[in-house]
C-alpha positions in Angstrom: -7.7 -23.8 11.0 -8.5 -26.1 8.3 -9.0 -25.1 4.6 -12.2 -25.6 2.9 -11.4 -26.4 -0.2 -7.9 -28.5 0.7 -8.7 -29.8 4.3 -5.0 -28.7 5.1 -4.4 -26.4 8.6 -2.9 -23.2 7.7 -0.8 -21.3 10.0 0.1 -17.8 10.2 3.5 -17.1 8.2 6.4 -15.4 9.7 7.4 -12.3 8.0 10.5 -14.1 6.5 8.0 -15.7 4.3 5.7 -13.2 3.8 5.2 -13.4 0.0 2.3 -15.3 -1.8 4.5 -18.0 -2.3 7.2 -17.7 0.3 10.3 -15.8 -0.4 10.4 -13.9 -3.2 14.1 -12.7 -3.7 16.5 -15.6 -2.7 19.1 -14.2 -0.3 22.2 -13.1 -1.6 24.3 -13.3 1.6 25.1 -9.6 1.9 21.6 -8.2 4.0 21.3 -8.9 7.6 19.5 -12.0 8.6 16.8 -10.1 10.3 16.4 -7.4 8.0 12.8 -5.7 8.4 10.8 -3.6 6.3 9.3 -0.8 8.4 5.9 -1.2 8.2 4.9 1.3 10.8 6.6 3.8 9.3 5.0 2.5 5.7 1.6 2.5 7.1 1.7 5.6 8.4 2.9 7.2 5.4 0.7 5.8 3.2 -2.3 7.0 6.0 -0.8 10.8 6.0 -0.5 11.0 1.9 -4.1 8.9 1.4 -6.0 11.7 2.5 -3.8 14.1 0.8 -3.5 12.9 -2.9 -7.0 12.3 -2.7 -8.2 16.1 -1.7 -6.1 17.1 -4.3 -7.4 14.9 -6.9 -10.8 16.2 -5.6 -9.4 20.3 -6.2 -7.3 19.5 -9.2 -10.3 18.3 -10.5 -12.7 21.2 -9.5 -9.8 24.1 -10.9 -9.7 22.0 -14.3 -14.2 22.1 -14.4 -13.8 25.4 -13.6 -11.1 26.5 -16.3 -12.0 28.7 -19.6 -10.0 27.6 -23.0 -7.1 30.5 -22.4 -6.3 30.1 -19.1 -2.9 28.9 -17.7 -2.5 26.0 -16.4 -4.8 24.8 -19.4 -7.5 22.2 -18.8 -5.5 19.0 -19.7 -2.1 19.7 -17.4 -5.1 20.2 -14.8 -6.8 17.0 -15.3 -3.8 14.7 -15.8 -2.1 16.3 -12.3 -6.2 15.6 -10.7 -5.8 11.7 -12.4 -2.1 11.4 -11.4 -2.7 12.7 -7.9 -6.4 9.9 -8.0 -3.9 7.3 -8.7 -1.3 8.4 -6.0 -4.0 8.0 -3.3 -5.3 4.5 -5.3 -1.7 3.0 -4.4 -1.8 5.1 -1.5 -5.2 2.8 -0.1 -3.6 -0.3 -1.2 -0.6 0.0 0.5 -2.8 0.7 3.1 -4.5 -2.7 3.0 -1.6 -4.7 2.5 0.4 -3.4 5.5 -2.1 -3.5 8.1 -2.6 -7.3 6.6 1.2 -7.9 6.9 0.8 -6.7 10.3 -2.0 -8.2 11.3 -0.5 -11.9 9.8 2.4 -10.7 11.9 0.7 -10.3 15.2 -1.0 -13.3 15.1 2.5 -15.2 14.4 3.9 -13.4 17.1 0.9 -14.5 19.7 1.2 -18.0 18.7 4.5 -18.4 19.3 4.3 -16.8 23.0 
């Protein structure tokens, strides 16, 4: 499909060229030639511990709200594990995104070479 901006067709990348610019590590010689990420295995991964970090976040936070000055765990170990555990499930969501993208761009490689 042609770009707007460019006018140049773009076509879906294989995964060997998955980066924004292409490759992003040259190759050394010593991986296999068809070396794969698992993505599957990412995605679903990052699908079990999304929902996870981010109840926890949710409790962590609630048990620190709900903490007096004297009690122990005291209220700032609760509130950095409840922002530690928000970020978990941020990169969590992300990874998310950019799998099911990858897989997605991968797909439609696949289908236009059959």
């Amino acid at each position: 499909m042609p770009d707007d901006h460019t006018g140049r067709t773009t076509e879906p990348m294989s995964r060997s060229r998955s980066g924004v610019i292409g490759r992003r590590f040259p190759r050394t010689g010593t991986e296999p030639a068809t070396a794969r990420s698992p993505l599957r295995l990412r995605l679903l991964l990052s699908r079990v511990f999304l929902p996870l970090f981010a109840v926890a976040g949710v409790l962590f936070g609630l048990w620190a709200g709900g903490s007096d000055p004297g009690d122990t765990p005291g209220r700032g170990v609760l509130v950095t594990v409840a922002a530690l555990c928000g970020v978990l499930a941020l990169v969590a969501a992300l990874d998310v995104l950019v799998v099911a993208r990858r897989l997605r761009r991968e797909r439609s490689t696949r289908r236009d070479r059959d």
